[in-house]
N, C-alpha and C positions, 0 to 999 in steps of 0.2 A: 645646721646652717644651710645646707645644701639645699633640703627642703623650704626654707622660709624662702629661698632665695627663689626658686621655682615657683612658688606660690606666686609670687609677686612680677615674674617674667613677661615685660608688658606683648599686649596680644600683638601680633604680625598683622597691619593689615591688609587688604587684600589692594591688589593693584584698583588705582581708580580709574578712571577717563583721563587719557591725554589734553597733558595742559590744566589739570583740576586734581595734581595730585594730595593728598590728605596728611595732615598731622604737619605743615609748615608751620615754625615756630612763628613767623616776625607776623601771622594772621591777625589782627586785633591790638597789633602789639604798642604801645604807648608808654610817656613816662611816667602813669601812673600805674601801670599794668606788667612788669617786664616780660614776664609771664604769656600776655597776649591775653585777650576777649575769650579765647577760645580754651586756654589753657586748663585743663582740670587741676586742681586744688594736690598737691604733693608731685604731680608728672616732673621727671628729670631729678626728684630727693630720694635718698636711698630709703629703702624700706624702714618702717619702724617697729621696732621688735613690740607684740600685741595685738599690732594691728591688721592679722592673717585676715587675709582674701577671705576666709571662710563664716568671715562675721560679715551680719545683712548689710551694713553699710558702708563695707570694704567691697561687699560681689555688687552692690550700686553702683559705689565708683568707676570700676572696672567696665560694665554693660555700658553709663553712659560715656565713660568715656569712648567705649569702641564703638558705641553709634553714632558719636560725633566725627568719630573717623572715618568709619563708612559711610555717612548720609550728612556730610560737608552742607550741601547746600539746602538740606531739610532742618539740619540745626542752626544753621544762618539765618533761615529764615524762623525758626521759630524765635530764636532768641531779639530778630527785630521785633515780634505781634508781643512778644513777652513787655519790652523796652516802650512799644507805642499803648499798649495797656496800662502800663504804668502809668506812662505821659495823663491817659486818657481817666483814667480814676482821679488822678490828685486834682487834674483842670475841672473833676467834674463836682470834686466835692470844695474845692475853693469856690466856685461859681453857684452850686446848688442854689434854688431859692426857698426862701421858707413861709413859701405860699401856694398852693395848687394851681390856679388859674397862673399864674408866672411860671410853671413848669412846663418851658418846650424850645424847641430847637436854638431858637434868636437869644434866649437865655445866656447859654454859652457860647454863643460869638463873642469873647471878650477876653481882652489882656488881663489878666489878675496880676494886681502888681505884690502878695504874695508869692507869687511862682519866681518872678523876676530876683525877689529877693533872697528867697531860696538857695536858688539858682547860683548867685554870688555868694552865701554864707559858706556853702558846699565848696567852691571853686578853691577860695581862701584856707581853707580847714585842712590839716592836717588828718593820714587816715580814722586814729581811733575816735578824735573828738568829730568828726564828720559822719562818722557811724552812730555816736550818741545824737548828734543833730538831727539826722534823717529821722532817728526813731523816734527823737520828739515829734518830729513836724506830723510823724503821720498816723500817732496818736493825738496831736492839737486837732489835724482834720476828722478825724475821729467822734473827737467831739463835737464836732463844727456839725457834722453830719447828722448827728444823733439830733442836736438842738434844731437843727434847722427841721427833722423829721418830725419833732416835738412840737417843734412851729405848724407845722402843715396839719398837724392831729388838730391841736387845740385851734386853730383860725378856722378850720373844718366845721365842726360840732360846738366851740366854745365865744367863736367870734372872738378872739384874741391870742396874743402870740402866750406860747409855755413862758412861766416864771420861775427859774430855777430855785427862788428864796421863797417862795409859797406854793407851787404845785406839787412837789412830790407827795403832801399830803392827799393830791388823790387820786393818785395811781393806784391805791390801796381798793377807794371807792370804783375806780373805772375796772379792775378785776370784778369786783363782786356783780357790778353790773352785767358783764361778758358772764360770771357765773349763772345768775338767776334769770339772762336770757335767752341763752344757752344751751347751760349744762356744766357742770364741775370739770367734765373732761376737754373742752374748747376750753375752759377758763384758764385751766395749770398747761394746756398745751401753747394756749399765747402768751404766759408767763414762761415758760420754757422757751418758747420762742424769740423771744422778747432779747432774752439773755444772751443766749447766740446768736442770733443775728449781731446782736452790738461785740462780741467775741471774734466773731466771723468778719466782722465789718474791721477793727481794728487788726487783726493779722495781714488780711489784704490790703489795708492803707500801708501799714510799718513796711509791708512786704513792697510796694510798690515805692516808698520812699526812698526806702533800700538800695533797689535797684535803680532806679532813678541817679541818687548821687556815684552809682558805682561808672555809670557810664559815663555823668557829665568828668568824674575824676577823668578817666584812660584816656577818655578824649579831651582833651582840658584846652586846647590851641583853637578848637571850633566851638567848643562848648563858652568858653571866653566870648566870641565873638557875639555867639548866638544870643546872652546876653544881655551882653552892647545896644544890638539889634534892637533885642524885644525891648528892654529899658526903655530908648529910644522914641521908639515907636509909642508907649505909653504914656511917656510925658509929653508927647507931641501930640497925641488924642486929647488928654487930661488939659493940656491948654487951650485947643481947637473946643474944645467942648461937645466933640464926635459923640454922637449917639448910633445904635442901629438894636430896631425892636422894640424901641423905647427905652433905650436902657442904656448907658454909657457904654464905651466902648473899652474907655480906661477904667477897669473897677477894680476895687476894693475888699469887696464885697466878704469874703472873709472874714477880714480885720473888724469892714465895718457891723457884721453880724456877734463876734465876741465881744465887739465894744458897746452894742445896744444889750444885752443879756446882764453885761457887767454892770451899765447905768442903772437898769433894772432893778436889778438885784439893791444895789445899794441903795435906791431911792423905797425899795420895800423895807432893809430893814431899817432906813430913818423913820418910815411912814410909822411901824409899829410901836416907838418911841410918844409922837405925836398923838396917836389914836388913845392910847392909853390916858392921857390925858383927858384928849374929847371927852370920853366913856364914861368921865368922874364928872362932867359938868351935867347938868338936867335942869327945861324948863321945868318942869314937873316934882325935883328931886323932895322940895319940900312942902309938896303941895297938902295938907291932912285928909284925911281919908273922907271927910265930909264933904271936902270942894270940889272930887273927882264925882266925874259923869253925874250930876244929878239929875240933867233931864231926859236920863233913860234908867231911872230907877224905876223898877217892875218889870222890863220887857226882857224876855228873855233874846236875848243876841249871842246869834252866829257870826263868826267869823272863817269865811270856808276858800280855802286855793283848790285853783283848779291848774293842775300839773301843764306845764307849757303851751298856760292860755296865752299868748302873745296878741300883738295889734297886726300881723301877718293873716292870721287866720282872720280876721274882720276884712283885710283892705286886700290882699293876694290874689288875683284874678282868677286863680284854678283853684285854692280852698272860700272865698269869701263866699260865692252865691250861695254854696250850701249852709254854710254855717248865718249868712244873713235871716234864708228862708228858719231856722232854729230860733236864732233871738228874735224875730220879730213874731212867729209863732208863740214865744213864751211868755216874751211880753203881751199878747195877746188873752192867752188863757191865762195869765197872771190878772190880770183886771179884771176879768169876768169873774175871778173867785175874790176881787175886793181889795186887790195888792197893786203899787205904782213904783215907780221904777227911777231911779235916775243913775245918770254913768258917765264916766269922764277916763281919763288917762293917768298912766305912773310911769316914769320911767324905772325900770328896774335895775338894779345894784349887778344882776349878773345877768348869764345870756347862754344859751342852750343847754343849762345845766346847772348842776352847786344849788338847788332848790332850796335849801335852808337857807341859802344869802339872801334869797329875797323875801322869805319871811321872819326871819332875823329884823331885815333892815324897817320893812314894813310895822311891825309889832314895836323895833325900838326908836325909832326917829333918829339911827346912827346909819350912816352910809355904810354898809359892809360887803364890803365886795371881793374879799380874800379869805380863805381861811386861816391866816393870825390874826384878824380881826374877828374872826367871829370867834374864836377862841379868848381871847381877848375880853371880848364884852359880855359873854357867858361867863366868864371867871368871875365878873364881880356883879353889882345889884345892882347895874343902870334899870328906871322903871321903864318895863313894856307895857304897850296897852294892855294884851290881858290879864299883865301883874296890877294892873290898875284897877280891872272889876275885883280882884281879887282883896285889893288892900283896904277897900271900901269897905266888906264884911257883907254887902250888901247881895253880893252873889255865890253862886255853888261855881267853880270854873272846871272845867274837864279839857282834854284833848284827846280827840280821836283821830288815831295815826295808822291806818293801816300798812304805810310803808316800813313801818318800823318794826323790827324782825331781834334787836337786840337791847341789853340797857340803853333809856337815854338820860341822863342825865339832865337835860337842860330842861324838863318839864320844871323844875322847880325856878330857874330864872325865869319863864314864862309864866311863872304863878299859876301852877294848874294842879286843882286838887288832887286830880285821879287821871291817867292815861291809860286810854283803849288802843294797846298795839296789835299786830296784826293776830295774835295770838288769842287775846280775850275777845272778839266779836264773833267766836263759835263758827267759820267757815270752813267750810268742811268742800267745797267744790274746788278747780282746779284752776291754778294760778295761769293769769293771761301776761304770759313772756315775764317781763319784769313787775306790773303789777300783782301782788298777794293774793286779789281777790277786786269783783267791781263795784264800780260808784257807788249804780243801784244797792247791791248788795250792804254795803259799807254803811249807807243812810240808812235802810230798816234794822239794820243792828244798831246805831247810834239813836235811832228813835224806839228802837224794845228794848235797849237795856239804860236808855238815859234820857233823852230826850222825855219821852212818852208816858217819865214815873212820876208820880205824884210828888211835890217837895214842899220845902217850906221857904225855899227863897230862888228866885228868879236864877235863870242857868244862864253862864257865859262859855260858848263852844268855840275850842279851835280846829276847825276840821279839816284836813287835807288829801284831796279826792284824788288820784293815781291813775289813773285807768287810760290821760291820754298822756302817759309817760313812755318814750319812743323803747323801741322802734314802731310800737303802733300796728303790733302785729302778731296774736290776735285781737280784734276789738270785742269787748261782750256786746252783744246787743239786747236793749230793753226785753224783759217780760212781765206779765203781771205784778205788781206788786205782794198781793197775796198767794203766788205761785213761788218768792224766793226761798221758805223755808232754810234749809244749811245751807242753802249757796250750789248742791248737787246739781238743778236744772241745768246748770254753765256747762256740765259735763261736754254734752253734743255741742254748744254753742262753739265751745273750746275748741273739740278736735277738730269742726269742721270750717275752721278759722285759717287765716291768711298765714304764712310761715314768718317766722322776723328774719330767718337769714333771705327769705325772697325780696322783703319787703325794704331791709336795712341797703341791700346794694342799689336798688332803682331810684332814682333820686324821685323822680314823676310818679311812682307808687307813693314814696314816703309820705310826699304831700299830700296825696289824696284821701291815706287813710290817716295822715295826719287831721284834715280837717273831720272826717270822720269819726274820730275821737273825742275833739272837741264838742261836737254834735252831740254823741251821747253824754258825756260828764256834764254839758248845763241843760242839756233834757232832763237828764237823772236829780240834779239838783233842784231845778224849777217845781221837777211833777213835785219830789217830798215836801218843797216849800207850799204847795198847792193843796195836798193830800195832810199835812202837819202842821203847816202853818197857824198860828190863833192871831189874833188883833194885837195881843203881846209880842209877834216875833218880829225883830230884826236880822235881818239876811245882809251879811256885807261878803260880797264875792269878787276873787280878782285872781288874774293871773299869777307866778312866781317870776316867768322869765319868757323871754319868746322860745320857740324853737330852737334847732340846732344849724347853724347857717345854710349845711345844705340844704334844707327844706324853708324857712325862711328869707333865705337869701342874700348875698354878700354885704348887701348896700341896706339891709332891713335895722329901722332903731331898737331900741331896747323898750321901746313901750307896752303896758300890758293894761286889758281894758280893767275897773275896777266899778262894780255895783252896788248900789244901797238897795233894796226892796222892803219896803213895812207896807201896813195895813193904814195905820195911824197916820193920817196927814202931818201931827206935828211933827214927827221925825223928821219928812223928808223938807219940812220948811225950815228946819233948822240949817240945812245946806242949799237954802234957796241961793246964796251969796255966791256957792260955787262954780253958779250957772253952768252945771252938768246937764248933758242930753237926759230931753224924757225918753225911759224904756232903757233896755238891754242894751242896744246898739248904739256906742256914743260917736257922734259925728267925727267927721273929720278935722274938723276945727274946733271942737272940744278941749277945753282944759287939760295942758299936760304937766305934769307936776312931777318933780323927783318924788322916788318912793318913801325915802325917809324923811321929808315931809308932812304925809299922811297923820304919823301919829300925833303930829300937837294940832295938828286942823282938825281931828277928829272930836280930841280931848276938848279944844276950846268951842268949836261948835254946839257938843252936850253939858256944858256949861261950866269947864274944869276949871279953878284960878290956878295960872301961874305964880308957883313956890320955887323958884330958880335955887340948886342947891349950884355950890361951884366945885371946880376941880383941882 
């Protein structure tokens, strides 16, 4: 005993400064505190048998308590930066916006009448239930953070706020993306990251909640007050109708960010209810295989996307000149070799990304702009256009997917006899960032091993060209046609290419090679249509989605331009009614049409009757 007792003999401290002596109980001292602010945790209890000084977090105790005793006013003061940090986290994650351009100072000028209310749940509470209240609120802000961070990604790149009841499906896809533009090691180091940060982010909330209600408790006679005060003062902005920044001054902002998530949410999953419905109804459903497309029986038709062709790159003052001087060139050499051109507008279902939503929506005449919708209407047999060449008998249908690296399944909702994924078109040269392999290259494999064979019934192609899928860095650029062979040439073209991590932070690069990409993928397409083309082809070509906001821009629509080009006059008189621009480049007052849409104007235009099946 003699020992334990010794062990635990609190340290002697040293004399202080006159007038500033050290270890005063009544320092801090309050009635929820008896203890005091300053007090360490067991000082003035008799030792507890187990708990020898000689374990790490008994020789802790000990040090900081006797630096609090020697250095009075350096633990005074930290324990205020500790106390105003806390303050400064919780005001900063109630107030957060979940928008980038709204992130900056004027932001946070403002009362949150979360904090207010806090403030008094704590005041009210009893210790233990006031210790579980803290720990909610600052894992609720926790969340609040994360979503609002969620926000700022997807309004970023997606032009729209995150969906907690349809986007985590693709966080899956936005890894692989970070993988294959990359590297596997940045891909699992931002999924690592990912996880701790949000880890890291909720112990310093809890942590700061914590302490937060530990002071409003000790101090509870000013902390009441203070209150009073701020309450006060909110309801009196909140009436006045005080703004500053543009932004109210009495805000919510919080409450009202869980409350838009939750609307959300629930309106996604009634939507999914609904849609399932749609997806059973069909102009077409019962249409006989005889009354679809007959007056494009014999021509073989393409149907080709060109990755984040958007209506940005036509009208955008830093990418349109170049990309104008492209279509008007190709329109150009497109008539010299006997081919005419017309072109209008779609608005697409999605927007800097989710690429399969706007060919989903386009091929089925269903708006899909989520993934449980497109899950959804893939599960069952709504007809797509190209399930339509197909159900005729009339055509061979194939799809050529270079982006496609794994099973996909929905070639057979699409009606496609045979799919060329990135694997079957023999390229053997080096992948440009996230694209597989390029345009050009993509097209002389779809033309040597399908296009270009001999059959016995007209070809229906779905093709989807990659090459200006972001970051746009590097771009291949054109070379001889008869110079592709494997795809090797690319080797040089490749290394001595633009970096994506240069290229993905500069927003004014993005663009520019953004337009630049454009540029090649409807070169690359025009020349094969020039060099491939017969009096039999139809060429229907169109965007998927615009850009990613930063490069398109905040205030940019969802428009994407969309082409017809044949040889055959009657084709394009058959959408004389559309009064689409002649040529590549459709005006600006051009026809703009929802994308899902397209496919019963297409269908009725080559002469389909509508078979309306119901749902």
């Amino acid at each position: 005993m003699p020992v334990f007792t010794r062990f635990h003999q609190p340290p002697q401290p040293d004399d202080g400064p006159s007038g500033d002596a050290p270890g005063t109980a009544e320092q801090g001292r309050d009635e929820g505190d008896p203890a005091g602010e300053g007090a360490v945790p067991g000082a003035g209890k008799p030792p507890v048998p187990g708990a020898s000084s000689r374990s790490l977090p008994g020789q802790v105790l000990i040090r900081l308590r006797t630096w609090r005793t020697r250095r009075p006013r350096t633990a005074r003061a930290v324990r205020t930066a500790t106390t105003v940090t806390a303050a400064a986290l919780v005001l900063g994650a109630l107030l957060l916006p979940n928008t980038l351009p709204a992130l900056h100072a004027g932001t946070f000028a403002r009362i949150p009448a979360e904090a207010v209310v806090g403030a008094v749940v704590v005041l009210v509470l009893p210790p233990r239930p006031r210790l579980a209240a803290a720990v909610l609120f600052g894992l609720g802000l926790t969340v609040l953070t994360a979503v609002n961070l969620l926000d700022m990604g997807f309004n970023e790149y997606l032009g729209r706020g995150f969906n907690a009841a349809l986007d985590w499906d693709l966080l899956p896809d936005a890894q692989s993306y970070v993988r294959d533009t990359f590297g596997g090691g940045v891909a699992t180091a931002a999924a690592v990251g990912a996880v701790v940060l949000v880890l890291l982010l909720a112990a310093v909330l809890v942590a700061a909640t914590v302490r937060l209600s530990g002071v409003l408790a000790r101090h509870r006679a000013r902390s009441t007050k203070g209150a009073l005060v701020a309450g006060t003062a909110w309801v009196t902005c909140s009436a006045l109708g005080l703004t500053l920044s543009g932004g109210p001054i009495a805000s919510e902002r919080g409450a009202g960010a869980l409350r838009v998530h939750s609307q959300r949410t629930v309106d996604s999953l009634r939507d999914e209810a609904a849609f399932a419905k749609e997806a059973r109804a069909d102009t077409f459903g019962n249409t006989p295989p005889g009354e679809l497309l007959p007056d494009l029986r014999g021509k073989d038709v393409v149907f080709a996307f060109i990755e984040s062709y958007g209506r940005s790159a036509v009208e955008d003052p830093v990418m349109a000149p170049g990309v104008h001087r492209t279509l008007d060139a190709s329109t150009e050499a497109l008539r010299e070799a006997g081919f005419a051109a017309r072109s209008g507008w779609l608005t697409s279902a999605t927007y800097g990304g989710s690429s399969w939503l706007g060919h989903s929506t386009t091929m089925s005449g269903l708006w899909i702009d989520n993934q449980r919708r497109y899950r959804t209407v893939t599960a069952g047999d709504h007809l797509t256009l190209t399930k339509a060449f197909q159900r005729t008998g009339a055509w061979d249908t194939v799809g050529v997917m270079p982006g496609v690296q794994k099973g996909w399944p929905e070639e057979k909702w699409y009606g496609l006899d045979r799919v060329y994924d990135a694997f079957d078109l023999g390229y053997r040269g080096p992948k440009f960032s996230w694209s597989t392999m390029p345009d050009q290259y993509a097209l002389e494999a779809f033309e040597r091993r399908v296009h270009g064979r001999k059959r016995d019934r007209p070809l229906m192609s779905f093709v989807i060209l990659t090459s200006s899928h972001q970051p746009w860095a590097p771009i291949p650029e054109l070379v001889g046609w008869d110079e592709l062979g494997d795809g090797s040439v690319f080797d040089a073209i490749q290394k001595a290419g633009n970096r994506a991590s240069d290229v993905i932070t500069d927003t004014t690069r993005s663009r520019e090679e953004y337009g630049k990409s454009i540029r090649y993928s409807v070169t690359s397409l025009t020349q094969w249509l020039r060099r491939y083309g017969t009096d039999d082809t139809v060429l229907v070509f169109l965007g998927d989605h615009q850009p990613i906001a930063r490069v398109s821009g905040p205030r940019a629509s969802r428009d994407v331009p969309v082409s017809i080009v044949a040889r055959d006059p009657e084709v394009l008189d058959k959408i004389a009614g559309w009064n689409w621009t002649e040529g590549l480049r459709p005006a600006s007052d051009a026809p703009v049409w929802r994308m899902d849409s397209f496919r019963d104007r297409f269908l009725k235009a080559y002469g389909s009757t509508p078979r309306p099946s119901q749902g």
